[in-house]
N, C-alpha and C positions, 0 to 999 in steps of 0.2 A: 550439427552443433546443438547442445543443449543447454540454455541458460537456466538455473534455477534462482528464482528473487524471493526474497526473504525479507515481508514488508509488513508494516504494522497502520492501518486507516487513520490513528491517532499522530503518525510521526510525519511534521513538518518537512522533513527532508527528505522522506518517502515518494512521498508527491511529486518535490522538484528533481528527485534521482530516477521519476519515471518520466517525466518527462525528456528530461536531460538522453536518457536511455533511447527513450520513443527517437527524438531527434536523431541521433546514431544508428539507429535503426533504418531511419527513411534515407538515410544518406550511404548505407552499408548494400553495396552491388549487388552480395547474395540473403538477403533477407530471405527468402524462400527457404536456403535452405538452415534455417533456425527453426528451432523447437522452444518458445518460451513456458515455463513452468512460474506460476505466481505462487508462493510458499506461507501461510500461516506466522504471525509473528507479533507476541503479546506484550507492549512495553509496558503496562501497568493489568497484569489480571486481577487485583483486589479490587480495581477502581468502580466507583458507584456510578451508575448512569444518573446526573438532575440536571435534567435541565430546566434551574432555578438559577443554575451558575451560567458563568461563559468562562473561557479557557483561562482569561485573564486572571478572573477569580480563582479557578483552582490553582491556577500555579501562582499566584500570592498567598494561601492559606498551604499549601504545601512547600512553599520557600521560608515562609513565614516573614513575607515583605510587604510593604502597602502595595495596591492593585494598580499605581502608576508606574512602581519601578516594572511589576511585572508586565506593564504593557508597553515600558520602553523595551523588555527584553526581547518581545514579540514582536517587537516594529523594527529590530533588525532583520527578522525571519522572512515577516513579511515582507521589507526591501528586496532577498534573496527571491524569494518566488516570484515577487513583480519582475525581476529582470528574466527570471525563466518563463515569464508570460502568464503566471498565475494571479488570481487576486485571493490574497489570504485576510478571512475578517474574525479576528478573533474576539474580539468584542460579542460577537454573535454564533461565534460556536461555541455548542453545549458537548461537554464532557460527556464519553460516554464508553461504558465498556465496550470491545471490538470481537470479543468471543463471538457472538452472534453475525456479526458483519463479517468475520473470516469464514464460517458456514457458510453461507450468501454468497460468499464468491468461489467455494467448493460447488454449490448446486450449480453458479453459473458456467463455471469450468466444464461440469456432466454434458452442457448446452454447448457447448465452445466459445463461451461470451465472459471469461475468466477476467481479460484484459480490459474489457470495455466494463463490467462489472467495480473491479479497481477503479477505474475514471471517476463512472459516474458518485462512488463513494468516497472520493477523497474531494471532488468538487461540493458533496453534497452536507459534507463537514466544514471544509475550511473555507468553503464559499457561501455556501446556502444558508448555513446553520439547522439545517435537518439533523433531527434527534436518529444516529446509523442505529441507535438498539433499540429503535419502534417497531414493532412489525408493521405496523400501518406505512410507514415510511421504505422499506424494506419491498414490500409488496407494488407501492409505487414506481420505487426503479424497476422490480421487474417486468410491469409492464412498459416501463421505457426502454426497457432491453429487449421485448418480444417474450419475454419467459412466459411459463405457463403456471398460474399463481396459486392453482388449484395443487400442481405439482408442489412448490414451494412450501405452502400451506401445510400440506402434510410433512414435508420436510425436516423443517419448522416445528412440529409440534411431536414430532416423535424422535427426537434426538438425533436427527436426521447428521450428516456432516463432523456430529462431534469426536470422532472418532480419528478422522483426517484432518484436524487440526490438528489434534493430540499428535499424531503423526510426525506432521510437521513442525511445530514444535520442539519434541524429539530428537527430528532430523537436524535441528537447528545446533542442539548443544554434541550431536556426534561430527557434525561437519566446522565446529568451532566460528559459530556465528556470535559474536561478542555486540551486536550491533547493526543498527538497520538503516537504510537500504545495505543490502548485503547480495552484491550476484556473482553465482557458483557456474563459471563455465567453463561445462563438460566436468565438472568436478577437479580440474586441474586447476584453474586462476582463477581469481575472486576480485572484485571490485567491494570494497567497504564505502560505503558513505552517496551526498550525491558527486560526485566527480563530475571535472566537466567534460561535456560531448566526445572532446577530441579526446579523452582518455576510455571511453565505451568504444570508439571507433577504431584506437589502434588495438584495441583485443579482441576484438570483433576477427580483425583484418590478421594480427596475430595465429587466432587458433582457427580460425578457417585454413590459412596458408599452412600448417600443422597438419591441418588434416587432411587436406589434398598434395602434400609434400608427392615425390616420386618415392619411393622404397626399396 
């Protein structure tokens, strides 16, 4: 079975739909025999990286509302991830384009650390408030991932990855991806949004049974 996720480091509900996923996964008999694919996905490519802002602030100056209503808006998000186990601080994360951060998780892919890669970048936005389009920042998870930084570095500086985003991307408006978390499996059934546990689990259970049918 092949899952393909189609996720964006900047979307709130990325996060809790990988987790949500994760969950389903540890509880799904044959996890072995899955093939997870993590897919490039750009919900704002114009957007400026400053961190001068915090999220709250750009999504007040892009709503165009004072920065309380937008951090009541965020404080229901953040309720959603707290119950999925996450701490979401948006007061302290910095806006940042993810073009660069979806490379990063191409290079980690090359390594087989695509998944853990995702983690530590979605923790290190809506948790940490790490700036994801520093290289300095970038270079750090890799060594918290074992990467080799020298590799990266080059990566990094020669257009390394950009290529397979673009890709991905791509893939995204031919497979009719409207929207993120977005998982394509086997290219037959799609899961849109975070959904909960028990809705990853019965497709899981679904197209496995599909595919071990008798014939």
């Amino acid at each position: 079975m092949k899952i393909e996720i189609w996720s964006d480091i900047m979307c709130p509900f990325c996060y809790i739909g990988k987790r949500r996923f994760d969950t389903a996964m540890e509880q799904f008999a044959h996890k072995d025999k899955v093939e997870v694919v993590w897919k490039s996905f750009i919900l704002s490519p114009d957007l400026q990286t400053d961190p001068s802002k915090n999220i709250n602030e750009m999504l007040a100056e892009h709503k165009g509302i004072p920065v309380e209503e937008a951090a009541e808006m965020n404080a229901y998000v953040t309720k959603m991830a707290a119950e999925t186990g996450l701490t979401y601080n948006f007061d302290t994360a910095i806006p940042a384009n993810t073009f660069n951060a979806h490379r990063f998780i191409h290079f980690a892919a090359d390594h087989g650390k695509a998944a853990e890669a995702e983690e530590k970048l979605f923790a290190a936005y809506f948790t940490e408030g790490r700036n994801i389009d520093d290289a300095p920042t970038l270079v750090d998870i890799a060594i918290e991932l074992g990467l080799d930084t020298d590799k990266l570095a080059h990566a990094m500086g020669s257009n390394g990855y950009v290529q397979e985003v673009t890709t991905d991307l791509m893939q995204a408006q031919s497979v009719g991806v409207r929207g993120v978390p977005f998982f394509a499996f086997n290219r037959k059934y799609a899961i849109s949004g975070a959904q909960p546990v028990e809705a990853f689990l019965e497709t899981l259970e679904k197209v496995f049974a599909e595919e071990n049918s008798v014939q």
